[in-house]
TIVEXGU-510733 format. One line per 8 residues: their letters; for each residue y, z, x of C-alpha. Coordinates in pm, 1 decimal. Example, Ala and Ser with C-alpha at 12.3 -4.5 7.8 and 13.67 -1.06 7.14 Angstrom:
// residues 2
as> -450.0 780.0 1230.0  -106.0 714.0 1367.0
***
This chain:
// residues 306
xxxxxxxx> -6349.9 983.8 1377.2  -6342.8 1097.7 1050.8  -6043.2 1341.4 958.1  -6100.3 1377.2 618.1  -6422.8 1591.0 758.2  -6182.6 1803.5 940.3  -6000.0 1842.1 626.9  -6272.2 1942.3 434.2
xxxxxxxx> -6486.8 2174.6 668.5  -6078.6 2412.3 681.7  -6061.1 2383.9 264.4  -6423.2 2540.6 307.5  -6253.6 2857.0 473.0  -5960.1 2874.8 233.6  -6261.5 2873.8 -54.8  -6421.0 3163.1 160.0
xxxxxxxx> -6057.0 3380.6 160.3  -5983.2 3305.1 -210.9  -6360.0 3446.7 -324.1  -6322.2 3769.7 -159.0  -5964.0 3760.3 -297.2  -6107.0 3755.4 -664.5  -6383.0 4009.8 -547.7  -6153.2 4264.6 -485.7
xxxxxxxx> -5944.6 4163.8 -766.3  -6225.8 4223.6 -1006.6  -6279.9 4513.3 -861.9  -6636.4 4431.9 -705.0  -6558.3 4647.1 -363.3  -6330.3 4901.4 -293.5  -6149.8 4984.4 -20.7  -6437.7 5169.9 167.2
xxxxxxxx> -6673.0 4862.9 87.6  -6390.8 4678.2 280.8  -6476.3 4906.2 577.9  -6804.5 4927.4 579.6  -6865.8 4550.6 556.4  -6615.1 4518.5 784.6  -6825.4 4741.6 1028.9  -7160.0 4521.2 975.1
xxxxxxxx> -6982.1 4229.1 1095.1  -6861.3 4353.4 1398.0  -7181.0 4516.6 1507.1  -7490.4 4339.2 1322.5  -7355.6 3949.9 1182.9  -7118.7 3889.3 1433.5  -7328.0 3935.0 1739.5  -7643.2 3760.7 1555.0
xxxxxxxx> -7425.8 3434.7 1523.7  -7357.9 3410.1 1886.2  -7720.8 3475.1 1974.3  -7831.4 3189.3 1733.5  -7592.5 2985.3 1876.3  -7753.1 2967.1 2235.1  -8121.8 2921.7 2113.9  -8092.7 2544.7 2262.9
xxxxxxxx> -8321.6 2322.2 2448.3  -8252.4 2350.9 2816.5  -8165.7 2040.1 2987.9  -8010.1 2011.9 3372.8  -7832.3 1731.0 3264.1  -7620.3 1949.1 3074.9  -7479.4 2194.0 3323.0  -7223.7 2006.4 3502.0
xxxxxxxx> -7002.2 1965.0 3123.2  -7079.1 2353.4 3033.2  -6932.6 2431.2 3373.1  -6640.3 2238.8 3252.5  -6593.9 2395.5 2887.9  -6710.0 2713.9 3036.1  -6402.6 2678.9 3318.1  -6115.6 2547.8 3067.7
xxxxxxxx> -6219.2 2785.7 2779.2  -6135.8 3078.3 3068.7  -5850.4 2934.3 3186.9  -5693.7 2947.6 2783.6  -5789.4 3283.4 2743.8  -5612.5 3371.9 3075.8  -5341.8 3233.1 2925.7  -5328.5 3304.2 2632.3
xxxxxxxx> -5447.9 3702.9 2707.2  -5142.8 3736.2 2934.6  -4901.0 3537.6 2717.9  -4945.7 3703.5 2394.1  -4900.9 4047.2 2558.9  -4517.6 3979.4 2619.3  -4499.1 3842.1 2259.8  -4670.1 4061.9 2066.4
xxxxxxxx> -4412.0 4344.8 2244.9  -4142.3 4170.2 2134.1  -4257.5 4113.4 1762.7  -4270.9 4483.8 1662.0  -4259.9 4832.9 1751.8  -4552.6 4972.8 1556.2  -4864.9 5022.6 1819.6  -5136.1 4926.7 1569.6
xxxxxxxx> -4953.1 4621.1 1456.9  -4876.4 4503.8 1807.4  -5256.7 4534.7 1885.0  -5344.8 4327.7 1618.9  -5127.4 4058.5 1678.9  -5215.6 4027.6 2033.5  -5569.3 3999.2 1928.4  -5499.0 3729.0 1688.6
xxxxxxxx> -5255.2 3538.5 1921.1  -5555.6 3518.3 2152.5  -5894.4 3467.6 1930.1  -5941.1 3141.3 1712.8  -6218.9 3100.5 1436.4  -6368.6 2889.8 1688.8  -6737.6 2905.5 1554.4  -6740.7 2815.4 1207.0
xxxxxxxx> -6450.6 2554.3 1248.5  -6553.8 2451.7 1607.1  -6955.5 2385.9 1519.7  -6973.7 2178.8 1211.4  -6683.2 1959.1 1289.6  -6812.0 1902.7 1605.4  -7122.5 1789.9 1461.6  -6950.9 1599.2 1268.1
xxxxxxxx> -6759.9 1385.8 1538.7  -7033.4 1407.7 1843.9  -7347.3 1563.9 1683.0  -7574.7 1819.3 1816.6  -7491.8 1786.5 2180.1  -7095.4 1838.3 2047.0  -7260.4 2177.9 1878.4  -7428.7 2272.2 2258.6
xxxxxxxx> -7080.6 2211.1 2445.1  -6875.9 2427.4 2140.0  -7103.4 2692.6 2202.6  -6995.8 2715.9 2538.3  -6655.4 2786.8 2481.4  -6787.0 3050.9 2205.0  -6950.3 3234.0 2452.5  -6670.8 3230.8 2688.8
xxxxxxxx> -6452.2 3366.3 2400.6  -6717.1 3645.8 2295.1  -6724.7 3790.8 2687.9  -6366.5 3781.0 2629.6  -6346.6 3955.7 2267.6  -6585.9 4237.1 2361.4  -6395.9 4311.9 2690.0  -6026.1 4208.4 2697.8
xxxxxxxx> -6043.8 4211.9 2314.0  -6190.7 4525.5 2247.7  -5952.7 4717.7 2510.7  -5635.2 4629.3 2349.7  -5705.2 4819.9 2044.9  -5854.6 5091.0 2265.6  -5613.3 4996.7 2579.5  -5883.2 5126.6 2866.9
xxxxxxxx> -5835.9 4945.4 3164.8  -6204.5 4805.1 3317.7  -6298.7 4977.9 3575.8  -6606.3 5005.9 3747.0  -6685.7 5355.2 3656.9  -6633.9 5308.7 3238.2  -6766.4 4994.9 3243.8  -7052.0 5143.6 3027.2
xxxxxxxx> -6805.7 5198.5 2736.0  -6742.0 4809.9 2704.3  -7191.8 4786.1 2668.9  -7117.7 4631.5 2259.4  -7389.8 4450.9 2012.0  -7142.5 4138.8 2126.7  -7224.5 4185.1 2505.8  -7614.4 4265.0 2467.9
xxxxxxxx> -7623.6 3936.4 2249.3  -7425.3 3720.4 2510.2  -7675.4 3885.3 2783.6  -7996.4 3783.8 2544.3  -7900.7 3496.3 2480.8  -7812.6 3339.7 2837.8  -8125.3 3489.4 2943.3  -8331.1 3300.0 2580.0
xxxxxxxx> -8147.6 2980.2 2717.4  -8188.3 3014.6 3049.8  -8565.7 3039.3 3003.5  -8584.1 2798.5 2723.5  -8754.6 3078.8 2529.7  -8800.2 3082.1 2186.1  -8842.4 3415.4 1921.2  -9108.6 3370.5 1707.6
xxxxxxxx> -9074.2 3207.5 1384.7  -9040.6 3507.2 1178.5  -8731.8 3664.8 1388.0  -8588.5 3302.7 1411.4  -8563.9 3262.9 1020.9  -8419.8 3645.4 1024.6  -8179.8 3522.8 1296.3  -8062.0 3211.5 1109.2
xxxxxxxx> -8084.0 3403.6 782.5  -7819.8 3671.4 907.3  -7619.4 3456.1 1141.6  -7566.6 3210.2 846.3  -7352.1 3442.4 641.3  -7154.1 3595.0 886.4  -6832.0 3383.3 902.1  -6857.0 3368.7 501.2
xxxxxxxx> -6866.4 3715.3 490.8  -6584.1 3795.0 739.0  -6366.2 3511.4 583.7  -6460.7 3699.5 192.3  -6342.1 4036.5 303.7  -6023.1 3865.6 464.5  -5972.1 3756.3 120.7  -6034.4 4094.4 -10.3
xxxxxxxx> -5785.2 4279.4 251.8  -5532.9 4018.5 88.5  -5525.0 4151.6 -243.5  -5237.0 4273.9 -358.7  -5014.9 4091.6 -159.6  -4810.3 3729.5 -303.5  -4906.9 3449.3 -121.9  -4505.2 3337.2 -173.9
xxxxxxxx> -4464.4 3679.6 20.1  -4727.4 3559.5 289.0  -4601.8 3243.3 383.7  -4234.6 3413.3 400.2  -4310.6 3702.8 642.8  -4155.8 3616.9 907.1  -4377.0 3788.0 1154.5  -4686.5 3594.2 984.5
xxxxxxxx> -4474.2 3267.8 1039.7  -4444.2 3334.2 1418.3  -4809.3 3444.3 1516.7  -4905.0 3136.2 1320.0  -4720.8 2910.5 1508.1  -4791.8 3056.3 1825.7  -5186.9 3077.4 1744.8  -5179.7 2723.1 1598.6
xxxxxxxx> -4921.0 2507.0 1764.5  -4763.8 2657.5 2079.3  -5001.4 2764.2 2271.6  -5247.7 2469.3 2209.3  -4947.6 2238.2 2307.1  -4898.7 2386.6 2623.6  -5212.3 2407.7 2753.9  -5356.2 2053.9 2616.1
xxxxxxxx> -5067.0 1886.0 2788.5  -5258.1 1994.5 3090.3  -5595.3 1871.8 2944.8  -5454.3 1528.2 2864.1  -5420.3 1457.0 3241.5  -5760.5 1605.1 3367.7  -5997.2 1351.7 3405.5  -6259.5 1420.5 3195.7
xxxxxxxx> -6469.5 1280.3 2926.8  -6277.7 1285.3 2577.1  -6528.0 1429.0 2384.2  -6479.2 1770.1 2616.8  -6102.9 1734.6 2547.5  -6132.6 1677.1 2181.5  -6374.6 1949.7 2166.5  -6138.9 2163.6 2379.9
xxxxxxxx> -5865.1 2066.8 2136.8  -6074.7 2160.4 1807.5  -6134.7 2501.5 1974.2  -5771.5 2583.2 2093.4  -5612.2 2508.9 1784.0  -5850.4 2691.6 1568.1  -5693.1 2956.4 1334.6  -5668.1 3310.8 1402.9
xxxxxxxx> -6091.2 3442.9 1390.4  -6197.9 3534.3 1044.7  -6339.8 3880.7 1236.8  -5971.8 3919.8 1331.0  -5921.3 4171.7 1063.1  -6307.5 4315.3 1101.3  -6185.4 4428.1 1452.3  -5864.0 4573.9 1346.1
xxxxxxxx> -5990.4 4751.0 1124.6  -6301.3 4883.5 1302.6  -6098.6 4985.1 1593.2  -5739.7 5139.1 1396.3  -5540.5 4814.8 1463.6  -5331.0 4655.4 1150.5  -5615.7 4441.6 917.6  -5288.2 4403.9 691.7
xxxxxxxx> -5090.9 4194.5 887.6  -5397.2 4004.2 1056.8  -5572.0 3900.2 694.1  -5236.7 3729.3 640.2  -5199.8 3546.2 943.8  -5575.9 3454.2 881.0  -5472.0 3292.3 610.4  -5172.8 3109.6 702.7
xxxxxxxx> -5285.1 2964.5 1034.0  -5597.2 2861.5 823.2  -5379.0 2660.2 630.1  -5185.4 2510.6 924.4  -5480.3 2395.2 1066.3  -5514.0 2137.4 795.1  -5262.8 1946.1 950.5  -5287.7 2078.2 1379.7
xxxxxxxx> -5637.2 2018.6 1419.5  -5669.4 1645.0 1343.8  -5358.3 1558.8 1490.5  -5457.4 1736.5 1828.4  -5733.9 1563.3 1817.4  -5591.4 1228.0 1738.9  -5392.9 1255.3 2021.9  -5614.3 1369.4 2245.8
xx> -5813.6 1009.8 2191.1  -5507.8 816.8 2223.5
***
C-alpha cells in the first residue's frame, strides 16, 4: 500500500481550507456569501455527489460485500449517534454548540477522503464498496443528522418533514443502480460537472468561516482538541477492535477503517449553519481532525493489514 498517497490525497483538503481562508481574507465573499454558498451545498452539490456516486455497473457478484459495508457502516453510526449524544452534553452548555458537535462527532469527510484513496489502494471496485458506506452515512445525515439541529423525533406522521434533496438523491440513485440505468450524456456531464466541486467548495468556505481566528488559538481550544480526538481516534479504536476479529476480507476492513477515521465532513459547517447550529466551532474542528488524519488514517490502516 502506498501511504504516502494517503498523505497526499489529506494535504489536498488542508490546500482546499487554506484557499477559502485567503478568499475571505481578501475579502472575495462576505459573510452572506458564506451563507448562501453554504446553502447550495447542502441542497444542490451535496446531494448531486451522492447521486454520481451510485451511477455503477450492476453486478450480483457484488451484493453479498455491500451487505457487509452497508451492515458495519450502520452499526458505527449507531454507535457513534448514541455515543456522541452523552459527550457532546457534557462538553458545553450552549444548545447550538452542542448540536454541532454531536453532528461532527458522528459525520466523517468520508467521500472525498474515502473515494480517491480507495482507488488508490483497491481501484474502482474499492470506489463501489466506499460508496456504500456513503450512502449509509447520507440516510443517516438527512435523518438522524438533520434532527439534532432541529431535535424532531421521527415519527410516522412528520416523516414528510425529513423528504430533503439528500433523501430524493439516495432514493434516485438506488433506484439508477438498481436498474443499471444510465442519464443521458448531457445530464451525466452536468452531474459530474456539479458533483466534482462540491467537497472543494464545502472544504473553501470551511476555510473562509476560519478567518479571523489563529490557528495557535485552534489547535489550543480545548473543546476543538476533544471532538478531534473523539472523531479521529476514539471512536475508530473502539469499534475497529471489533472489525479486526470479524472474518472478513481486508480490503472491507481497510476500507471500513479509511471511512471511520475520516475527519469531521467538510459540509459539517454547511449544516450548522443552514440549520442555526455553531459553523464556528465546527470549521475548527474541520480543520484540526483534518490534520490528525495525516497520521490516524494510515496507521489504522496499517494495522488493520497486519
Amino acid at each position: 500500500m502506498n501511504y504516502i498517497e494517503i498523505v497526499s490525497e489529506i494535504i489536498t483538503l488542508m490546500i482546499y481550507i487554506a484557499i477559502g481562508y485567503i478568499i475571505r481574507k481578501l475579502k472575495l465573499i462576505t459573510e452572506n456569501g458564506i451563507h448562501d454558498i453554504s446553502r447550495i451545498i447542502v441542497n444542490v452539490a451535496m446531494p448531486t455527489l451522492l447521486f454520481s456516486s451510485m451511477l455503477i455497473d450492476y453486478k450480483t457478484e457484488y451484493i453479498k460485500n455491500m451487505g457487509i459495508i452497508a451492515l458495519m457502516a450502520m452499526l458505527y453510526l449507531i454507535f457513534t449517534s448514541v455515543t456522541s449524544k452523552q459527550l457532546a452534553w457534557r462538553l458545553t452548555e450552549k444548545d447550538s454548540e452542542r448540536k454541532s458537535i454531536r453532528y461532527s462527532m458522528i459525520f466523517g469527510n468520508i467521500a472525498f477522503l474515502a473515494f480517491p484513496l480507495c482507488e488508490a489502494l483497491f481501484g474502482k471496485l474499492g470506489v463501489f464498496y466506499a460508496s456504500i458506506f456513503v450512502i449509509v452515512q447520507n440516510i443517516f445525515q438527512w435523518t438522524v443528522g438533520v434532527n439534532i439541529f432541529k431535535q424532531e423525533k421521527i415519527r410516522l406522521s412528520n416523516l414528510k418533514n425529513l423528504i430533503s434533496p439528500g433523501i430524493v438523491a439516495i432514493i434516485s440513485g438506488l433506484i439508477c443502480f438498481s436498474l443499471n440505468i444510465k442519464p443521458p450524456a448531457i445530464l451525466d456531464k452536468v452531474i459530474k460537472g456539479i458533483s466534482g466541486i462540491s467537497i472543494q467548495l464545502a472544504l473553501m468556505m470551511t476555510g473562509a468561516q476560519l478567518y479571523g481566528y489563529k490557528i495557535g488559538d485552534i489547535i489550543a481550544n480545548r473543546k476543538v482538541q476533544i471532538i478531534t480526538l473523539v472523531k479521529t481516534l476514539a471512536f475508530p479504536v473502539i469499534f475497529l477492535a471489533i472489525v479486526y476479529y470479524i472474518p472478513i476480507d481486508n480490503m472491507l476492513k481497510s476500507i471500513v477503517a479509511i471511512q471511520a477515521a475520516g475527519p469531521v465532513q467538510a459540509s459539517a459547517t454547511a449544516f450548522s449553519r443552514n440549520f442555526n447550529g455553531d459553523p464556528t466551532i465546527v470549521a475548527k474542528v474541520v480543520f484540526l481532525s483534518t490534520l490528525c488524519c495525516l497520521v490516524t488514517i494510515p496507521l489504522f490502516v496499517m494495522l488493520v493489514n497486519l
